[in-house]
SENUGU-585984 format. One record per residue (C-alpha): residue in three letters; x negated, z negated, y negated. Coordinates in steps of 0.2 Angstrom, whole numbers, padded with zeros to 4 digits, always signed. Example, Ala and Ser with C-alpha at 12.3 -4.5 7.8 and 13.67 -1.06 7.14 Angstrom:
// SENUGU-585984
ALA-0062-0039+0022 SER-0068-0036+0005 
// end
This chain:
// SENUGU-585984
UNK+0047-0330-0394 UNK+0040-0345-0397 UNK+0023-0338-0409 UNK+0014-0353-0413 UNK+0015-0360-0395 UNK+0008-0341-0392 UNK-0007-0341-0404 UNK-0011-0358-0396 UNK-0014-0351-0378 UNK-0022-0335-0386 UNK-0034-0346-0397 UNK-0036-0357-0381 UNK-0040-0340-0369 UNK-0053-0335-0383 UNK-0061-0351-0382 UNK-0063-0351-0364 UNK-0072-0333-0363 UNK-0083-0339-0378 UNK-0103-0336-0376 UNK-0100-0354-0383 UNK-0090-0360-0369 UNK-0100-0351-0356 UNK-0116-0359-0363 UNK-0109-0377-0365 UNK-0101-0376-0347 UNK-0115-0368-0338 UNK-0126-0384-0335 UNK-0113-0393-0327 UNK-0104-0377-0316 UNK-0122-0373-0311 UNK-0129-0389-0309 UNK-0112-0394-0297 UNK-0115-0376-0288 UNK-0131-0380-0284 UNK-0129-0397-0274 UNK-0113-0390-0268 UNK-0124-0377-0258 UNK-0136-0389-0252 UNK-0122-0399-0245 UNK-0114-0386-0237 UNK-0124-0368-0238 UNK-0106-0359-0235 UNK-0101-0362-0251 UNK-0116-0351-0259 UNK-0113-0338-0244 UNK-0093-0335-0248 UNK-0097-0335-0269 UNK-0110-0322-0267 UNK-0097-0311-0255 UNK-0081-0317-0261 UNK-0073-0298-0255 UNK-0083-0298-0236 UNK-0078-0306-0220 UNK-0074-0326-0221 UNK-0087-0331-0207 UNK-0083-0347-0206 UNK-0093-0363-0213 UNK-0103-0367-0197 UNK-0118-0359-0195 UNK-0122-0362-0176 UNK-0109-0372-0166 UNK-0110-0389-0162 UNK-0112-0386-0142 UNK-0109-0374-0132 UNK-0092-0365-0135 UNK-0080-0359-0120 UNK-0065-0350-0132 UNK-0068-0336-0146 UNK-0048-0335-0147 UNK-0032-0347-0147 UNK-0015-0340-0142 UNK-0002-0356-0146 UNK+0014-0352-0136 UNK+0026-0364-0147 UNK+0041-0370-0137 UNK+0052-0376-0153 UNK+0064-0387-0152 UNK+0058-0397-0139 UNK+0059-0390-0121 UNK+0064-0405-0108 UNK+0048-0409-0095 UNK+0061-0413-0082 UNK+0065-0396-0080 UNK+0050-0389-0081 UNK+0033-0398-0074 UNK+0037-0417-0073 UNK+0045-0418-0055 UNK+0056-0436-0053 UNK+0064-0438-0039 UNK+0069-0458-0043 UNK+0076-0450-0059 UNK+0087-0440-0048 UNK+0091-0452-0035 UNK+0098-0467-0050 UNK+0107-0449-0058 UNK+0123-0457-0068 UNK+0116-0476-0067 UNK+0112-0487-0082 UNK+0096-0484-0088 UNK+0085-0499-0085 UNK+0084-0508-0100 UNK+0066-0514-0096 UNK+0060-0496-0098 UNK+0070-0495-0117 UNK+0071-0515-0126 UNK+0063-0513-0143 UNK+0060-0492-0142 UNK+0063-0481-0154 UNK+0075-0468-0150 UNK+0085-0456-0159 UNK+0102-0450-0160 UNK+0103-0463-0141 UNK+0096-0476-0152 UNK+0111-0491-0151 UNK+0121-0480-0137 UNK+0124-0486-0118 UNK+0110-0477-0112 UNK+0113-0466-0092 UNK+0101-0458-0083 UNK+0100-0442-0079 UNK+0092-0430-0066 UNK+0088-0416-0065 UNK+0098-0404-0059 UNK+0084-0389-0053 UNK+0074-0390-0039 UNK+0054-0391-0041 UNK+0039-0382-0029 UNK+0024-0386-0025 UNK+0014-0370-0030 UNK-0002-0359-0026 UNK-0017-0368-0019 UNK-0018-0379-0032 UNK+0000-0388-0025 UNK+0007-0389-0043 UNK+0024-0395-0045 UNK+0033-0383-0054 UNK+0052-0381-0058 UNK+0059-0367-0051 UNK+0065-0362-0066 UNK+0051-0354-0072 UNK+0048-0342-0055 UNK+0034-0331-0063 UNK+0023-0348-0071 UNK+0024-0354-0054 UNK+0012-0338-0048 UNK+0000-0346-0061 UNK-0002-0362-0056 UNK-0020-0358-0049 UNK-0023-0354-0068 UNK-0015-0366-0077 UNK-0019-0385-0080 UNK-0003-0395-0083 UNK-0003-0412-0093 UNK+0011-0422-0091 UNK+0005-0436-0100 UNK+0006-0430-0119 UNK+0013-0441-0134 UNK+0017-0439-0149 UNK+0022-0451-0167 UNK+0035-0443-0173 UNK+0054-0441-0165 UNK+0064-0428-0178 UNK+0060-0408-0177 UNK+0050-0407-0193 UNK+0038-0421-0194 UNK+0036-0418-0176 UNK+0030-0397-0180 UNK+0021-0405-0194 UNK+0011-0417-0183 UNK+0006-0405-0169 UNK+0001-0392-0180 UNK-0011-0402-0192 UNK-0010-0422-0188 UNK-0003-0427-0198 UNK+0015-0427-0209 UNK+0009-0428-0225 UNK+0014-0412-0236 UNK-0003-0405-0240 UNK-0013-0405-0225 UNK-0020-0392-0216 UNK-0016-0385-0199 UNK-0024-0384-0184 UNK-0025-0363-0186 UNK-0033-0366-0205 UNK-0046-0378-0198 UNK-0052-0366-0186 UNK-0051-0353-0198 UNK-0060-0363-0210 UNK-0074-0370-0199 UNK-0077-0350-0189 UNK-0070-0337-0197 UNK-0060-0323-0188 UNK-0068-0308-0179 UNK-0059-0294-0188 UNK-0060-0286-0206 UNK-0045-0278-0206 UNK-0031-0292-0200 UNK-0028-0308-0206 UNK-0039-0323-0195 UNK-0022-0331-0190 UNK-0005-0324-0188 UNK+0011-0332-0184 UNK+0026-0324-0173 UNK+0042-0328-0172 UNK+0059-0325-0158 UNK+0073-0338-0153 UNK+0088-0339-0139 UNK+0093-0347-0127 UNK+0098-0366-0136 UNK+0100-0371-0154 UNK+0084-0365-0165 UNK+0081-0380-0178 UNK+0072-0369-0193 UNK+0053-0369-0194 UNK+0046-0371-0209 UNK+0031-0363-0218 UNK+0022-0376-0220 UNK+0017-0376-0202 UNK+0004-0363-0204 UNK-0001-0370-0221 UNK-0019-0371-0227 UNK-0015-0384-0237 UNK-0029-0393-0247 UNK-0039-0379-0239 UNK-0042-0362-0249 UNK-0026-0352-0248 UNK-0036-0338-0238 UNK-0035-0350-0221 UNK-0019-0349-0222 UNK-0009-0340-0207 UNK+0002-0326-0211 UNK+0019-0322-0204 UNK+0021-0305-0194 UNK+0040-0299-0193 UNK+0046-0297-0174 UNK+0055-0284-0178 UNK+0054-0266-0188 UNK+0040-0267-0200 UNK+0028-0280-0194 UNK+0023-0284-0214 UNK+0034-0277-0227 UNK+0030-0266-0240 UNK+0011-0262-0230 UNK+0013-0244-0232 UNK+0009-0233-0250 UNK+0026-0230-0261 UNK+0030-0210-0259 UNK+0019-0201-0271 UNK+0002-0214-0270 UNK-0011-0207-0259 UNK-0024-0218-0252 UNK-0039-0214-0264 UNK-0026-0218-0279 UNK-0022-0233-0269 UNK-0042-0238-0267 UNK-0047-0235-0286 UNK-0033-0245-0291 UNK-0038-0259-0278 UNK-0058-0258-0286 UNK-0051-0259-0304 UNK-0040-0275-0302 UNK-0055-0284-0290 UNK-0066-0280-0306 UNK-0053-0289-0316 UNK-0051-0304-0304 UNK-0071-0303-0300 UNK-0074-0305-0321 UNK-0063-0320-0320 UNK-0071-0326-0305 UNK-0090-0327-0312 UNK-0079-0337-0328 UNK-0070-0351-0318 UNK-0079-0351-0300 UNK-0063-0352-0292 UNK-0058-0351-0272 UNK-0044-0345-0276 UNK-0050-0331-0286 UNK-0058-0326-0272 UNK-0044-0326-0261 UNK-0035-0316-0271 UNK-0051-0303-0271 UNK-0052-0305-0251 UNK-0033-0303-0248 UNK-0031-0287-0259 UNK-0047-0282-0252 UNK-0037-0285-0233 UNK-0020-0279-0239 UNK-0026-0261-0242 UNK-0037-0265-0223 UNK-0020-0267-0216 UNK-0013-0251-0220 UNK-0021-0243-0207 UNK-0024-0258-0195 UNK-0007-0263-0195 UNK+0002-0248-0190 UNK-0009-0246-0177 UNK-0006-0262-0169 UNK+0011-0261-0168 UNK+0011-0244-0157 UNK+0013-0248-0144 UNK+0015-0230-0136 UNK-0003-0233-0127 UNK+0003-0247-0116 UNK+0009-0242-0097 UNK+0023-0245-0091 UNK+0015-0258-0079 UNK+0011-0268-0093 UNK+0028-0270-0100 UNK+0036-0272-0083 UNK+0021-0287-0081 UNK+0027-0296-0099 UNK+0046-0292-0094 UNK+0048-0280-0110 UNK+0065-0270-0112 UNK+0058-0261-0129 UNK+0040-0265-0138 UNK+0044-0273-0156 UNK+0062-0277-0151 UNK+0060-0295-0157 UNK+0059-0304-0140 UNK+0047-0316-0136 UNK+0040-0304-0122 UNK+0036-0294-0136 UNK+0029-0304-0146 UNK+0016-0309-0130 UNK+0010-0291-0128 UNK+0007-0290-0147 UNK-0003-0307-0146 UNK-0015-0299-0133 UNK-0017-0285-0146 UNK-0020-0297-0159 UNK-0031-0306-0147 UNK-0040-0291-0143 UNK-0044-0284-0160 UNK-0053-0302-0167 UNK-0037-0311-0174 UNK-0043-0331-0171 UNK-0028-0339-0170 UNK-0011-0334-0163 UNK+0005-0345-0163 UNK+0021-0338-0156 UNK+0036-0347-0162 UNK+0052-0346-0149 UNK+0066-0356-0158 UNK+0080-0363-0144 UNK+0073-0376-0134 UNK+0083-0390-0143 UNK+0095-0396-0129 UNK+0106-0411-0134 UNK+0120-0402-0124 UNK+0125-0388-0112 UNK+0106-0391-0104 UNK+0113-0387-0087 UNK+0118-0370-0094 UNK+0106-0366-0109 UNK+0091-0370-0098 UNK+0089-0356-0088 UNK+0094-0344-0099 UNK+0079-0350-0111 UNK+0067-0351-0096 UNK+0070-0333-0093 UNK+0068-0329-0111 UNK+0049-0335-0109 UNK+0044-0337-0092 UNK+0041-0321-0087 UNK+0031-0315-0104 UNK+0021-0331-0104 UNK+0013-0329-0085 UNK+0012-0311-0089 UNK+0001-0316-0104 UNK-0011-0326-0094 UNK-0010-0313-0078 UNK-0016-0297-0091 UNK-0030-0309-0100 UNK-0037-0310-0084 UNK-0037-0293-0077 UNK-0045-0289-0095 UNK-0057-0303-0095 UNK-0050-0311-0108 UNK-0044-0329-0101 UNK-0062-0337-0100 UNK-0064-0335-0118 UNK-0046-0335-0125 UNK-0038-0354-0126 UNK-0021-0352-0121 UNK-0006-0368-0125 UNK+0010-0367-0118 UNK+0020-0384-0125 UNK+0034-0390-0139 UNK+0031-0405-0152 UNK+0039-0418-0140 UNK+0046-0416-0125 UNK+0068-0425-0119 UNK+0072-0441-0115 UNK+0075-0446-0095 UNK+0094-0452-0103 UNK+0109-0441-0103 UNK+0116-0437-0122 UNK+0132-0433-0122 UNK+0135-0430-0103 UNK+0128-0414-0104 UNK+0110-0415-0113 UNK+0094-0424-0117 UNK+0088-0431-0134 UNK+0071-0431-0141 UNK+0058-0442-0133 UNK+0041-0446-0139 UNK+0032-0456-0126 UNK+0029-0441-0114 UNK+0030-0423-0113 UNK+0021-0410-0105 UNK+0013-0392-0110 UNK+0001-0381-0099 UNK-0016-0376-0106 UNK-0027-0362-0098 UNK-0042-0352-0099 UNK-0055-0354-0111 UNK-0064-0367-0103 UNK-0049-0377-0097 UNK-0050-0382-0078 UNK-0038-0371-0068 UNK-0026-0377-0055 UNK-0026-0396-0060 UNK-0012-0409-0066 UNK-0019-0421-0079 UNK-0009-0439-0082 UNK+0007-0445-0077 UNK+0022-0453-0080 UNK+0031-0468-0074 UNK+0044-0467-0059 UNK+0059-0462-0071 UNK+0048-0451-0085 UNK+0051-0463-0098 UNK+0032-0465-0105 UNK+0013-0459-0101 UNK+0002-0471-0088 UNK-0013-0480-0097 UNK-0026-0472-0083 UNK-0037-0464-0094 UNK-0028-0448-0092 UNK-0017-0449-0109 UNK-0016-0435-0120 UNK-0012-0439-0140 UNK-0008-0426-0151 UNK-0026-0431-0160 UNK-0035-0428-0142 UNK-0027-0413-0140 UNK-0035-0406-0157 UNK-0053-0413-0153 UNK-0051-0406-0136 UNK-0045-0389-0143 UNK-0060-0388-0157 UNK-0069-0392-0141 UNK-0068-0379-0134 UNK-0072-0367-0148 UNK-0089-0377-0148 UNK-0084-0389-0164 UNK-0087-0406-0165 UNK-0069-0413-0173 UNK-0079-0429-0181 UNK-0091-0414-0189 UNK-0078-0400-0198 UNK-0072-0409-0211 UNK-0068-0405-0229 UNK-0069-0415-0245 UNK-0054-0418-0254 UNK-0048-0431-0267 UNK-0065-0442-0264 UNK-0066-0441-0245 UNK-0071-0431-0229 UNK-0053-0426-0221 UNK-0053-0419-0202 UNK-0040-0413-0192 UNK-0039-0426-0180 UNK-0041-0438-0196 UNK-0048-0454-0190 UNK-0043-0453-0171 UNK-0045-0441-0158 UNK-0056-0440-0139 UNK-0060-0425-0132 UNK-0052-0424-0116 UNK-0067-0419-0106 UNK-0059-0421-0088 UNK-0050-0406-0092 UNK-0064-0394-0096 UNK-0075-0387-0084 
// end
């Protein structure tokens, strides 16, 4: 033991909880508090409850809101738009041709980049669906029944053409370790409707195609309190590890220990005027919430069997992506703000022919199910549902049998929440290869403003200082995209 290097942090521990300290500090802690609260009132509100509900920093919105909740169905890996809701028939038609190089000189691409570059069709069929007359791939049978309810952009772009920067970009703008996501924001700027389950929760399944790892950081707060952050629920067996009381601790043992260490942190708290202080208070405060919450969540032994036939479920909490839907709508239900399901397999650079349909049936079935149990619950118009990957396949064959990533155009599906059903917004050009300027293009960075749109949240408005300057999630970009809300 190293003891003078001990005696130092002890001296230096009793200098910092000095009357002396505390006197000589105060002035400056109080004075910054002060202004602090007049800039932002929220600040003042969270110190003085530091244990009670995060209600978020807005105190009215900034117009009217359309969505209380957000369900992101994440499609990772990038599933290809050509089998799914961008018909080509001339992509078709020149099937096995040279690509034109018109389309390509000076593009970046990525494993294609340098490569004789084929095109390649499609090899489903597409139908024109519902009233609306949506053309949907009939790979996804059960989405197509939804096509009154669903708007389809076909138009989306992106900046970034590998797996991780790509996840990195959709989820918080941006791929600079350290920024927020999209989830954390909304958190952040409204808080969550429950007390006793985390304000964004994060679910995970794969199958179907090669499922490129997802990071943590995706559902990062990062420069944000660590309390925004979202929180991982296993898919399978225990949805959070180690929620119940060890054999022999009974819950009022459980509670006085709870109160005795939030005294501690509470101590320390009024000393440092920390956030993260006071994340640590609110989480142990939700960890001993979630005893009781969780479990009950997670039985599923009150659903009807309609309702699992609906989402396609073999066996509730068997890991599947249709699982995991019918636990979003719990979620959903019981005031979680923000849900992200995660299905890993959509990363085709081979066997697409093959590995395509068995990954639409993984998700199709579960995801209208999703949208058709809202409904009948009353739940779509105010619950913001996204159905989309971080970029979408190229129009080129890779490898014969595949499709590389593509950044100039992909598509996703948005519903309910305020989103106009039944439409197609933006196109492509003839062979799918990049996004018509006609006013109809979506960014990634629209797609934020348009999402904290509907919520009711000006995206040039939520903002948070860090390292000397008002950060955002869309940054310095973003347009709402207000053709698409009703």
């Amino acid at each position: 033991m190293n003891i003078p290097r001990a005696l130092h942090q002890f001296q230096a521990n009793q200098q910092a909880l000095s009357r002396r300290t505390f006197l000589g500090k105060s002035a400056g802690i109080l004075g910054s508090f002060a202004l602090g609260s007049l800039l932002n009132p929220g600040v003042l509100k969270a110190a003085a409850n530091p244990s009670g509900r995060w209600r978020g920093i807005l105190t009215s919105p900034h117009f009217m809101p359309r969505a209380k909740r957000i369900i992101h169905l994440c499609m990772a890996g990038g599933a290809s738009q050509f089998e799914t809701f961008d018909h080509k028939p001339m992509l078709r038609k020149i099937h096995g041709q040279p690509f034109p190089e018109s389309f390509t000189a000076g593009e970046q691409l990525a494993q294609l980049q340098g490569s004789e570059l084929i095109a390649r069709g499609s090899s489903f069929d597409f139908t024109r669906c519902g009233q609306s007359g949506q053309m949907i791939s009939n790979l996804l049978p059960h989405t197509q029944t939804i096509a009154d309810d669903i708007c389809i952009i076909r138009s989306m772009h992106t900046e970034q053409i590998n797996h991780d920067p790509a996840h990195a970009f959709m989820n918080a703008g941006s791929i600079i370790k350290g920024r927020p996501s999209m989830g954390s924001w909304l958190l952040y700027g409204l808080g969550a409707e429950t007390e006793n389950l985390p304000g964004y929760v994060v679910l995970m399944s794969a199958g179907g195609g090669q499922g490129q790892p997802i990071s943590s950081k995706q559902w990062s707060s990062g420069f944000l309190p660590s309390k925004f952050q979202g929180v991982p629920f296993q898919s399978k067996g225990e949805a959070v590890h180690y929620v119940g009381n060890p054999e022999g601790v009974c819950q009022s043992e459980q509670r006085q220990a709870l109160e005795a260490i939030n005294s501690l942190n509470e101590l320390q708290e009024r000393e440092r005027l920390d956030p993260e202080i006071q994340t640590r208070i609110s989480q142990y405060e939700l960890a001993f919430q979630m005893q009781s919450s969780v479990p009950e969540l997670t039985d599923m032994a009150d659903e009807p069997q309609s309702t699992l036939d609906l989402y396609g479920i073999d066996e509730p909490g068997d890991g599947t992506f249709a699982s995991n839907c019918l636990l979003a709508r719990r979620l959903a239900e019981r005031g979680v703000r923000f849900i992200q399901l995660y299905h890993r397999g959509w990363d085709h650079h081979n066997n697409l022919d093959d590995r395509m349909p068995e990954v639409c049936r993984m998700v199709d079935q579960a995801s209208a199910g999703l949208i058709k149990d809202l409904k009948q619950r009353g739940m779509l118009d105010d619950t913001l549902v996204i159905w989309g990957s971080e970029f979408g396949r190229t129009p080129m064959a890779q490898g014969g049998t595949g499709r590389d990533h593509h950044i100039n155009s992909f598509s996703l599906w948005m519903a309910g929440g305020g989103v106009k059903p039944g439409i197609t917004w933006g196109s492509t050009d003839e062979l799918g290869y990049r996004f018509i300027k006609d006013g109809q293009e979506v960014h990634v960075h629209d797609l934020h403003a348009t999402m904290l749109a509907t919520f009711g949240i000006d995206h040039e408005r939520l903002t948070y200082r860090y390292q000397g300057r008002d950060f955002r999630l869309t940054d310095v970009h973003g347009h709402v995209v207000n053709g698409i809300l009703s």
